[in-house]
Structure formats: structure tokens, C-alpha cells
One Martini backbone bead per residue (centre of mass of N, CA, C, O) as a GRO file, in nm:
protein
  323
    1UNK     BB    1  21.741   6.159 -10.237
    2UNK     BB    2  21.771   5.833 -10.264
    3UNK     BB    3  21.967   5.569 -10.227
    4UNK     BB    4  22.049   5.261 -10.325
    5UNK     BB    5  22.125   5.211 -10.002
    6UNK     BB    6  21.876   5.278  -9.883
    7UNK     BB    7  21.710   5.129  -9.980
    8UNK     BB    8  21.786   4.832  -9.929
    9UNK     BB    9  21.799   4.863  -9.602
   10UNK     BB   10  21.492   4.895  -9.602
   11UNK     BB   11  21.472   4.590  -9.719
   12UNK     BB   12  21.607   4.481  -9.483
   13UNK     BB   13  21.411   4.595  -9.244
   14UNK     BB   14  21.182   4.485  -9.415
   15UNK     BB   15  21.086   4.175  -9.479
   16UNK     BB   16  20.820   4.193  -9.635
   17UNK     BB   17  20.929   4.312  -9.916
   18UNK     BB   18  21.091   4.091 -10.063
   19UNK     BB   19  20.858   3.883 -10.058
   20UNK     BB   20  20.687   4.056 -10.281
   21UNK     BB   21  20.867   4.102 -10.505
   22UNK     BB   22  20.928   3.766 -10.587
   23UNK     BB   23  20.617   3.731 -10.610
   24UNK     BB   24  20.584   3.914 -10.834
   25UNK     BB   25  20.839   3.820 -11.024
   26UNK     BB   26  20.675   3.528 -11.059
   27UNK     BB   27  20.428   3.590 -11.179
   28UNK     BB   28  20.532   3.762 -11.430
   29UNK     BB   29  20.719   3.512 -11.542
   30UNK     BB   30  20.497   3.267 -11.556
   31UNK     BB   31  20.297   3.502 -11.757
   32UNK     BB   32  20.503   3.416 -12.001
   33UNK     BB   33  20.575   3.076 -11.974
   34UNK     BB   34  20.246   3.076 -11.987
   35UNK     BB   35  19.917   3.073 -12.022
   36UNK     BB   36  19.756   2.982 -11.763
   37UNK     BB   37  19.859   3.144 -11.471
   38UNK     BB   38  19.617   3.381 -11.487
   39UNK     BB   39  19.413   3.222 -11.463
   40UNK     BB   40  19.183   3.272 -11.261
   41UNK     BB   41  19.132   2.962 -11.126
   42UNK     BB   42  19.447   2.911 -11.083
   43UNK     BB   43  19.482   3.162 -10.845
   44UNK     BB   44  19.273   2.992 -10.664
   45UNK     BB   45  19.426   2.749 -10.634
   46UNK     BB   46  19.689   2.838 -10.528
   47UNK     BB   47  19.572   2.911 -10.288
   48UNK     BB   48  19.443   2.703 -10.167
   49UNK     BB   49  19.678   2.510 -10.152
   50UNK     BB   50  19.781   2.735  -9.914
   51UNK     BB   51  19.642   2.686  -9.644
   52UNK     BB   52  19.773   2.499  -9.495
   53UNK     BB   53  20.057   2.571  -9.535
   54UNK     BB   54  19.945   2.891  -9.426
   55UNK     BB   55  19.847   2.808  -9.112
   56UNK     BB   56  20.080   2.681  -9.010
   57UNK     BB   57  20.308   2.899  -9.039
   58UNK     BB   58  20.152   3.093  -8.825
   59UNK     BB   59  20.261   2.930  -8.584
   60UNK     BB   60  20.539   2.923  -8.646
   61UNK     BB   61  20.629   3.177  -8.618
   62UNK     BB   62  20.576   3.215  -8.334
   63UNK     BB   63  20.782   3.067  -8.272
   64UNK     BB   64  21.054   3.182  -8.444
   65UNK     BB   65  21.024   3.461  -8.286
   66UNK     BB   66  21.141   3.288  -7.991
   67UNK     BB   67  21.366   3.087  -8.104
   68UNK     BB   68  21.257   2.830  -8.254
   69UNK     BB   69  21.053   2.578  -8.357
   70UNK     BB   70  20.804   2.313  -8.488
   71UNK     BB   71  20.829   1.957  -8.592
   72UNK     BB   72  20.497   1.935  -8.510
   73UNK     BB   73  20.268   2.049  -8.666
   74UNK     BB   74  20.167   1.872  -8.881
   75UNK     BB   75  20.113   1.614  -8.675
   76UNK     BB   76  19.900   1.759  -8.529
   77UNK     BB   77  19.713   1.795  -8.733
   78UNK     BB   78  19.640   1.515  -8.856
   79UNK     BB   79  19.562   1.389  -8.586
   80UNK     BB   80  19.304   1.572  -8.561
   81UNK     BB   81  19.207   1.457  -8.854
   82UNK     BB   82  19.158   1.154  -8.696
   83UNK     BB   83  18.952   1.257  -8.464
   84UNK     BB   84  18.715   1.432  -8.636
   85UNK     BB   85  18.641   1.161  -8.761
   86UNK     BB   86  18.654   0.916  -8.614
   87UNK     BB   87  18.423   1.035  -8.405
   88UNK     BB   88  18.195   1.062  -8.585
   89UNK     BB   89  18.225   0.764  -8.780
   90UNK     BB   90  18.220   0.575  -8.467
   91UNK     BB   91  18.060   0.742  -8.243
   92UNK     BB   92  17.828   0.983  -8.328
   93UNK     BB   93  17.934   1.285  -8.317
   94UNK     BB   94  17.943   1.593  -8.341
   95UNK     BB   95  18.079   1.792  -8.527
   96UNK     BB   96  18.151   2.018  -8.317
   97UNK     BB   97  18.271   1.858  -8.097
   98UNK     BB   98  18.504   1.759  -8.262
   99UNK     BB   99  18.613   2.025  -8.339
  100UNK     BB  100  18.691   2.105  -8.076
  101UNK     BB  101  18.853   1.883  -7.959
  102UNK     BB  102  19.077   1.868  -8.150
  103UNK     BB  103  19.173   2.189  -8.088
  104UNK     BB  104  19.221   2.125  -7.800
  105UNK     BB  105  19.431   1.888  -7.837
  106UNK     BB  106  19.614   2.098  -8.020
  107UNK     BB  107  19.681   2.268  -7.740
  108UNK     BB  108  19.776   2.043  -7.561
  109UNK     BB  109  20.053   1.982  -7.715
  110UNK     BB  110  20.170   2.248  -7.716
  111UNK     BB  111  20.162   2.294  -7.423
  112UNK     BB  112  20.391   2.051  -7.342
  113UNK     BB  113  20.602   2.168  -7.573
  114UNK     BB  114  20.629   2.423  -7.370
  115UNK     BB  115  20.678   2.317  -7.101
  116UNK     BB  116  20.933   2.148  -7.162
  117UNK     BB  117  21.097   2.402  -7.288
  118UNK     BB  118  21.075   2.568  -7.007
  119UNK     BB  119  21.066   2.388  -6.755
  120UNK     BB  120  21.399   2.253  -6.892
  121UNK     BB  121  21.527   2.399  -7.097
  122UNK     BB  122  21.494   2.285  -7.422
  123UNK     BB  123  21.544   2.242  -7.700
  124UNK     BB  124  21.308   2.271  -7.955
  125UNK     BB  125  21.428   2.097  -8.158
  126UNK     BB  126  21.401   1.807  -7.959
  127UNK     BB  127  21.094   1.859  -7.869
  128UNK     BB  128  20.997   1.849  -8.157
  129UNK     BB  129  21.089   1.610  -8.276
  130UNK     BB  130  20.980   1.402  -8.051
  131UNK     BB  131  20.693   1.464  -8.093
  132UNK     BB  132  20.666   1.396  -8.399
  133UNK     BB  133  20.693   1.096  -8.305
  134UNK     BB  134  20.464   1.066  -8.134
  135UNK     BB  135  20.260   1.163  -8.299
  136UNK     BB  136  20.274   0.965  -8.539
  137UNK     BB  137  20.274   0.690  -8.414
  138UNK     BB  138  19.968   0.778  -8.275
  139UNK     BB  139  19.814   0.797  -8.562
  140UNK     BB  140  19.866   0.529  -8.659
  141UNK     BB  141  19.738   0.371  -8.417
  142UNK     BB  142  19.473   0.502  -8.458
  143UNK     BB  143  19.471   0.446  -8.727
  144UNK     BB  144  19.482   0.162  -8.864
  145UNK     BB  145  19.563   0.192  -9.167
  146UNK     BB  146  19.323   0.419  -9.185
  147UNK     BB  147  19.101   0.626  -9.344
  148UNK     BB  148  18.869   0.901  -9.305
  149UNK     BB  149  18.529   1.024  -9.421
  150UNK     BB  150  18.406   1.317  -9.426
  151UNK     BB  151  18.046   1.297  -9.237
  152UNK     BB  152  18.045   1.618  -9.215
  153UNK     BB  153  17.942   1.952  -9.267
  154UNK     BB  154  18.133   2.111  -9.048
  155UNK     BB  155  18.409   1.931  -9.110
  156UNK     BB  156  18.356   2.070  -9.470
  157UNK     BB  157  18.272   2.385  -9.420
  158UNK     BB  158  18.552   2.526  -9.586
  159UNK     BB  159  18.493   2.415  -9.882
  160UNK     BB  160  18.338   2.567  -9.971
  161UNK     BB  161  18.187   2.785 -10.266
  162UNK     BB  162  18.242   3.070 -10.400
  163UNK     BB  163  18.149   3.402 -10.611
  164UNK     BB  164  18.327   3.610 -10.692
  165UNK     BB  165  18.182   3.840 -10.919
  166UNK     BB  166  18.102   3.558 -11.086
  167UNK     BB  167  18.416   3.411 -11.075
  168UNK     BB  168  18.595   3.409 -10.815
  169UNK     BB  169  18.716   3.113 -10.611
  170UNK     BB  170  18.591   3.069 -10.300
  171UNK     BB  171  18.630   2.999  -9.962
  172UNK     BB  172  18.643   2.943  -9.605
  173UNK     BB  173  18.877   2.932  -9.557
  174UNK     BB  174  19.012   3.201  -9.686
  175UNK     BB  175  18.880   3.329  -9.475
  176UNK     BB  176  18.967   3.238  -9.235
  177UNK     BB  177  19.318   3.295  -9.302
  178UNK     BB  178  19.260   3.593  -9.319
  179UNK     BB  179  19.152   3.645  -9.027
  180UNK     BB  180  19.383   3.539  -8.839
  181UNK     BB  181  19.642   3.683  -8.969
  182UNK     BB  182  19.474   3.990  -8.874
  183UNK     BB  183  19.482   3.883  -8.572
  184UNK     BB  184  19.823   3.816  -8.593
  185UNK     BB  185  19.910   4.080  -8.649
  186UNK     BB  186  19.756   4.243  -8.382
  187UNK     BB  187  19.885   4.091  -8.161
  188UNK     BB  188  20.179   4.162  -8.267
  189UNK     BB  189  20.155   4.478  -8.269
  190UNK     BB  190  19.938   4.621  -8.038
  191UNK     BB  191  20.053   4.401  -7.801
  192UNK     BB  192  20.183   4.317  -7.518
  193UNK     BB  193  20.227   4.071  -7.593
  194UNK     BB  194  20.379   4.050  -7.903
  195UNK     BB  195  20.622   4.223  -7.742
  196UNK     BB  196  20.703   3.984  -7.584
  197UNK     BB  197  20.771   3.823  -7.789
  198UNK     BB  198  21.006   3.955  -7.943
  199UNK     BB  199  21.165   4.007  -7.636
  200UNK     BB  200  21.227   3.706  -7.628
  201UNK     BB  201  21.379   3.660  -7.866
  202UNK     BB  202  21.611   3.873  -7.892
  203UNK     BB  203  21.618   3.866  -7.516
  204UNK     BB  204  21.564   3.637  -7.250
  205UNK     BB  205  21.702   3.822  -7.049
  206UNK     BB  206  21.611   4.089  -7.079
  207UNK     BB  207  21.319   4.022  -7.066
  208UNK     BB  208  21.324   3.976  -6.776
  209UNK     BB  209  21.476   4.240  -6.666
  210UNK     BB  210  21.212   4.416  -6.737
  211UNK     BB  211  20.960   4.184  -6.663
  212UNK     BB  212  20.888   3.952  -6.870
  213UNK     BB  213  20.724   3.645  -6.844
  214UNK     BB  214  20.931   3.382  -7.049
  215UNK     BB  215  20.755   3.146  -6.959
  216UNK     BB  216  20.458   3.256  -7.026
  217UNK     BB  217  20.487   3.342  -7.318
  218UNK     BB  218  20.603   3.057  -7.429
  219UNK     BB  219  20.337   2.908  -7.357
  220UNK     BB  220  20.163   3.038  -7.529
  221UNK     BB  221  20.225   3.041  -7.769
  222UNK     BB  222  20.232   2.698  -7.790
  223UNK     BB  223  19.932   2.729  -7.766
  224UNK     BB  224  19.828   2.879  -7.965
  225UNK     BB  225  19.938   2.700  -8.211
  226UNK     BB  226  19.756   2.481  -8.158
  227UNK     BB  227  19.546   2.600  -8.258
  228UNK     BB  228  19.622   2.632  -8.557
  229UNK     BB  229  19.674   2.358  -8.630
  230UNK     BB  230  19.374   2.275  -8.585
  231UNK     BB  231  19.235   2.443  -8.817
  232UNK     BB  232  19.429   2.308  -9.020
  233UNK     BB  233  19.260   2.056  -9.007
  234UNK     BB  234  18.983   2.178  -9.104
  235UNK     BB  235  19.101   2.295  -9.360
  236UNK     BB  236  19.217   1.955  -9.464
  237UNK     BB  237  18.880   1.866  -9.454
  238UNK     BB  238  18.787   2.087  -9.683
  239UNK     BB  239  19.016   2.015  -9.894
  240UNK     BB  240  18.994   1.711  -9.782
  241UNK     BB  241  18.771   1.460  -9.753
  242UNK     BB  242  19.000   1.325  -9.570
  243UNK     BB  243  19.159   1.104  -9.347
  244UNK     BB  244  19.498   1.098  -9.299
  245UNK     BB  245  19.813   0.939  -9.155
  246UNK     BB  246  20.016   1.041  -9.450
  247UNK     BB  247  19.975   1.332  -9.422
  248UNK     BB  248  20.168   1.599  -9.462
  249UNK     BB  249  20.504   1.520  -9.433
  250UNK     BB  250  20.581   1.809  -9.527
  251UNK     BB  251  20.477   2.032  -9.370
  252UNK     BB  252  20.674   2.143  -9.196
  253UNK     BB  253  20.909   2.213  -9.416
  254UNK     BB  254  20.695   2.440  -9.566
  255UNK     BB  255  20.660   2.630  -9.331
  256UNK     BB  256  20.934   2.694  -9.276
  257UNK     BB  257  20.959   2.816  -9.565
  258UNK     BB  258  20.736   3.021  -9.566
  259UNK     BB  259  20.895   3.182  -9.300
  260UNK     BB  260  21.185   3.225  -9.432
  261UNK     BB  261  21.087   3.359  -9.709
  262UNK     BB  262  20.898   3.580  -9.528
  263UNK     BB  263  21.166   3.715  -9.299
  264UNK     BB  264  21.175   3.528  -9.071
  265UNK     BB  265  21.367   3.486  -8.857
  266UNK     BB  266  21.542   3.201  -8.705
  267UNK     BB  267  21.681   3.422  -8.450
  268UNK     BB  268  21.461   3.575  -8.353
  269UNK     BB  269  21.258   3.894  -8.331
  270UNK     BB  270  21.206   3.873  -8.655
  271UNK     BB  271  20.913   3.966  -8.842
  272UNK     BB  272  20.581   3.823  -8.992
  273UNK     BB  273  20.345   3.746  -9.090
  274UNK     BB  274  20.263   3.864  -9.375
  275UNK     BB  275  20.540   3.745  -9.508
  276UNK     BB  276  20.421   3.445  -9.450
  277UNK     BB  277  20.195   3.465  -9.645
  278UNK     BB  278  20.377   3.505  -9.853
  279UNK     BB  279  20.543   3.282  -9.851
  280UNK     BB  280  20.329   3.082  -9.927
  281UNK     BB  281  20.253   3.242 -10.207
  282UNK     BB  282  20.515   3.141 -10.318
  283UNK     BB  283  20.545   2.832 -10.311
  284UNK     BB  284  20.258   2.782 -10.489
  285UNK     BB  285  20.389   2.976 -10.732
  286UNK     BB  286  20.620   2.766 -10.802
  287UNK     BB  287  20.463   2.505 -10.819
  288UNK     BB  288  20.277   2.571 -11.026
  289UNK     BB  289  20.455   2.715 -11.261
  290UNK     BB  290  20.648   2.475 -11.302
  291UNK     BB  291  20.425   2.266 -11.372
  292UNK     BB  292  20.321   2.385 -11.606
  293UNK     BB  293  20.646   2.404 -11.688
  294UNK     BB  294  20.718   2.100 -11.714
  295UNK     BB  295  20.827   2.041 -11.422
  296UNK     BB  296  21.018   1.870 -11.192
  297UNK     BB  297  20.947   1.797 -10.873
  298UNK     BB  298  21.275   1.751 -10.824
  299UNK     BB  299  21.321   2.045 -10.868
  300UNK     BB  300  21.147   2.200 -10.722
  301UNK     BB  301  21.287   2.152 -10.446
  302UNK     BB  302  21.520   2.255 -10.533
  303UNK     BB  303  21.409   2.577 -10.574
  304UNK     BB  304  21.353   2.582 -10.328
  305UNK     BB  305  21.582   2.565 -10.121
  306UNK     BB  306  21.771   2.775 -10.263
  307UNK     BB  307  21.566   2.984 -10.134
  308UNK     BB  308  21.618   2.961  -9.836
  309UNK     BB  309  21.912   2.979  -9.815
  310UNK     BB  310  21.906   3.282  -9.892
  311UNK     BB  311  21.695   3.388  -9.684
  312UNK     BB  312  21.924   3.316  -9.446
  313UNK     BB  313  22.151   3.474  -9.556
  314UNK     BB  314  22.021   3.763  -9.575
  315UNK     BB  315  21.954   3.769  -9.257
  316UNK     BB  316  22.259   3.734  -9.181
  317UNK     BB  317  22.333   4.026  -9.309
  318UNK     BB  318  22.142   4.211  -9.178
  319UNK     BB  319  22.219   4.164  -8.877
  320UNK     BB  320  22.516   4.272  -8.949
  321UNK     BB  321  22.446   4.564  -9.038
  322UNK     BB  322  22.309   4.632  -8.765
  323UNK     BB  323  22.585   4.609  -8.585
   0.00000   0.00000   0.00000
């Protein structure tokens, strides 16, 4: 029989184990504490909340796996929504090409993020923080003080929503975001991409004398992520069809949180979507189950944040646990 201990370390060298029993006790805390939280509806809602910030997550995660941070992904989804929006009403560009544009332009800025970080070899902490700058100034130039309302239906169409078995609300956003993860889940797992990415976190010198050129895995690595946060513009004109250039003001840092409450290492090598994936569903289902039990928002931010500091704790004891 395994004893108490070994499940323990079991349960810290697997990540996502972590975050899915949290989610689990979260829900069941919630639908004691309150009435209406296991309502189909609201459960429906929940996941919906967690699109974009569980879509910008996704590319984070990649970056945090290379031991990076990327504190300008939502500026760069945001730029992206006030481009595919105000090229089609202002320019009368089809949906579908301003819809590429987007996603080109959020791959080009990545590209550029992941350049200056290879090629110059400067921490990621202060080049994106640098972009943040740059590309939210950007926006704001961009759109004159104006929000822009989605008026293509291909621009709106992640908002769609469908009725699994007549009853469940479930929308095209949400399907696509599944489809991603279970992407990059694949690319991470089965692909010789993938082990490049964990071994550049892990250690990119040792990984240098492997053999993986470990300045084309990072810079792809954030050229992938560029696309994934154009897809989450998309799916944030879904979500609400209007561009906002003030929107998702503190995106980098739920993206952030959703990434380290769901088990992967800030210290890079360590980690999984899947994880992430719970963790977006974790940040979600706090924040709407305090709010159901009337709970201030500012207390909810609370105990975001104490969430943080304990999963960055565990990370750094397990760490410890396995040298």
C-alpha cells in the first residue's frame, strides 16, 4: 500500500494533480455556500468568463515553460481587437482578411519579443515589459480615445452559442479554446518541438550542448505565443463585440496567475497546459462564487493573490523536495 508520503510527492511531482483537486474543492465549497452556483447556466458562464483569459494563459504558459514571463500578452491581444475591428469599419476590409491581419501583427510582436530576447540575451522580464509599453501607447494612439463595435460576423463569430443536449450553453469560443489546448498539449507531449522547449527551460546550457538550438526554440516558441493571444482578440470580439483599447487592463496578470496556480514552475522546465487549463477554471470559479456569496471585489483580488504566493511556495518546496 503507498503511504501518506508517497502520495504527497506523487501528488507534487505531477502539477496538474494540484490545481484539478483546488477546482474540485472549490466547486463543492461554492455549491454549498451558495444556491445558484451549480446552475447549469452559471457553470456555462464561468467557462465562458475564462476564454480570453484562459486563451492568453495558454501562450503564457509556453513562455514560463522557457523560464520567461511575458507581462505584454494582453496588450497585444487588445491591439489585435482594435485592429481587425477598425479595419473592417473604417477601412471596409473583409472580416476574414482584417481577422488574419490581427493574428499576423500579435506573431510579428512576438517575433520581435522573442528577437530582442535571444538575439541581445536580455531578461524577458524587462523586454516585455518594455512591449507593454510600447504596444498599450500603441493602442491608445491607434484608436484616438475611441472603442470600435464589431460589425463583421466573422469578427463575432467565437460569440455564437450553441445548446448541447438542449440545455448546456456552450459557445464556438470554447471549442476553439479546447481545441488549442488539446493542440498544444500535443505539441508539448508527443514532439521533439515540445522536449526542446521543456530542455531550454529545464537548463539552456545543457540543452545548447545536446544539441537543440535553443535561440530558434525561444524565438518560436514566442512567435507561436503571438498567435495565440491574436486568436484570444478574436475570441474577446466574441465575448463582447466592441474594441476597447482600455480593455483587460490586468490580463497579463490573471493569465499570469492562472499559469502558476495551475503547477507550472515560474523557474521554467516544469508544467503543463492541462494544469493551466484548471487554473483559468480556478480564477473563474472564485471569483464568481465569492461573488455570488457576496463578496467584494477587493477581497476577491485577495485571495487571488494568496492563491499565487502559496503555488509559487509549493513549487519552490517541490523543487527543493526533488535536488
Amino acid at each position: 500500500m503507498t503511504t501518506i508520503k508517497e502520495r504527497s510527492e506523487f501528488i507534487l511531482r505531477t502539477p496538474a494533480i494540484g490545481p484539478a483537486i483546488a477546482l474540485v474543492v472549490a466547486v463543492v465549497v461554492f455549491s454549498f455556500a451558495t444556491d445558484t452556483f451549480l446552475n447549469v447556466d452559471n457553470l456555462s458562464l464561468v467557462v465562458q468568463q475564462s476564454l480570453v483569459i484562459g486563451t492568453l494563459a495558454l501562450g503564457q504558459t509556453l513562455v514560463i515553460l522557457t523560464s520567461g514571463i511575458d507581462l505584454a500578452n494582453a496588450a497585444i491581444a487588445v491591439f489585435a481587437t482594435l485592429l481587425m475591428a477598425k479595419m473592417v469599419l473604417l477601412s471596409g476590409m473583409p472580416g476574414i482578411v482584417a481577422l488574419l491581419l490581427g493574428v499576423v501583427v500579435a506573431a510579428a510582436i512576438g517575433a520581435v519579443t522573442g528577437g530582442v530576447v535571444t538575439v541581445f540575451r536580455l531578461p524577458p522580464f524587462i523586454v516585455t515589459l518594455g512591449m507593454l509599453t510600447i504596444v498599450t501607447a500603441v493602442s491608445r494612439i491607434y484608436a484616438s480615445g475611441q472603442s470600435f463595435p464589431v460589425t463583421d460576423d466573422t469578427l463575432g463569430f467565437l460569440g455564437q452559442k450553441q445548446y448541447l443536449f438542449g440545455q448546456i450553453e456552450i459557445t464556438f469560443g470554447m471549442l476553439l479554446m479546447l481545441v488549442m489546448y488539446i493542440g498544444v498539449w500535443y505539441a508539448l507531449t508527443r514532439t521533439a518541438w515540445g522536449k526542446h522547449v521543456y530542455a531550454v527551460g529545464n537548463d539552456p546550457e545543457a540543452a545548447r550542448l545536446s544539441g537543440i538550438h535553443v535561440r530558434r526554440s525561444l524565438l518560436g516558441v514566442y512567435i507561436v505565443a503571438g498567435v495565440i493571444y491574436g486568436i484570444a482578440a478574436w475570441q474577446a470580439l466574441g465575448r463582447v463585440p466592441n474594441a476597447d483599447p482600455n480593455a483587460f487592463q490586468l490580463g497579463n496578470l490573471d493569465s499570469i496567475t492562472a499559469v502558476v496556480i495551475g503547477g507550472t514552475s515560474l523557474f521554467g522546465g516544469r508544467g503543463s497546459v492541462i494544469g493551466t487549463l484548471v487554473g483559468a477554471l480556478i480564477v473563474a470559479v472564485l471569483r464568481s462564487g465569492l461573488t455570488q456569496a457576496g463578496i467584494d471585489n477587493l477581497y476577491q483580488d485577495v485571495a487571488t493573490g494568496v492563491l499565487v504566493i502559496a503555488a509559487v511556495a509549493v513549487d519552490r518546496f517541490s523543487r527543493g523536495r526533488q535536488r
